[in-house]
C-alpha positions, -999 to +999 in steps of 0.1 A: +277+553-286+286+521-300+310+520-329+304+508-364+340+482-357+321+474-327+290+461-344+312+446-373+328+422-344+288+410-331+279+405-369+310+389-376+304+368-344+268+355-348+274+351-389+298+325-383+288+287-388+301+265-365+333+254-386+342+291-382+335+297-421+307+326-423+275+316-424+250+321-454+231+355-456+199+348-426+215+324-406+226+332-373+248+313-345+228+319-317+254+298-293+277+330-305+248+356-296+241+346-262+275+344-256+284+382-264+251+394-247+266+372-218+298+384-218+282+420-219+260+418-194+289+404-170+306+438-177+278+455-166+273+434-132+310+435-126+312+475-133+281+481-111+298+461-085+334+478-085+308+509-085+291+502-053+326+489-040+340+520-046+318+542-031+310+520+000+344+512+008+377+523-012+402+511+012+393+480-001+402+490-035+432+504-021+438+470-005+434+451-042+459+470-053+439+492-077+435+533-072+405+554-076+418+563-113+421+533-128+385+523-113+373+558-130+387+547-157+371+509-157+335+524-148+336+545-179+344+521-205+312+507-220+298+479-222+309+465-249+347+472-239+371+453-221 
C-alpha cells in the first residue's frame, strides 16, 4: 500500500518548476515524472532480477557478498522504496 508521505514526495516532485520553486496549481514537471516512474520501474527490474538470481543460483549471492536475508529483505520492499 503506498503511503500518504509517499505520494506527498511524487506531488512534491512533479509540482516543482524547474528553478526548484513549486509550480502553480495544474502545472506539472513532466522531466520530474518520468524520472520517478523510471527510477520505479528500475526497482522493479532489478528486484525481479535478484529474484530469479536467487532462486536459480544463490551461491552467487553468497559470492556477492550478500545472504538470503538481506535479499528477503530487498525483494519485499516496494516499489517505491529504496
Amino acid at each position: 500500500m503506498i503511503s500518504v508521505l509517499t505520494v506527498f514526495h511524487f506531488h512534491r516532485a512533479v509540482h516543482r518548476s524547474p528553478s526548484g520553486e513549486d509550480a502553480p496549481d495544474g502545472l506539472y514537471d513532466k522531466g520530474a515524472m518520468g524520472r520517478v516512474i523510471y527510477t520505479w520501474e528500475e526497482r522493479i527490474r532489478a528486484r525481479r532480477e535478484l529474484a530469479r538470481l536467487a532462486s536459480e543460483a544463490p551461491e552467487l549471492i553468497q559470492k556477492m557478498g550478500f545472504t538470503m536475508a538481506e535479499v528477503d529483505a530487498e525483494l519485499a520492499k516496494p516499489f517505491w522504496r529504496r
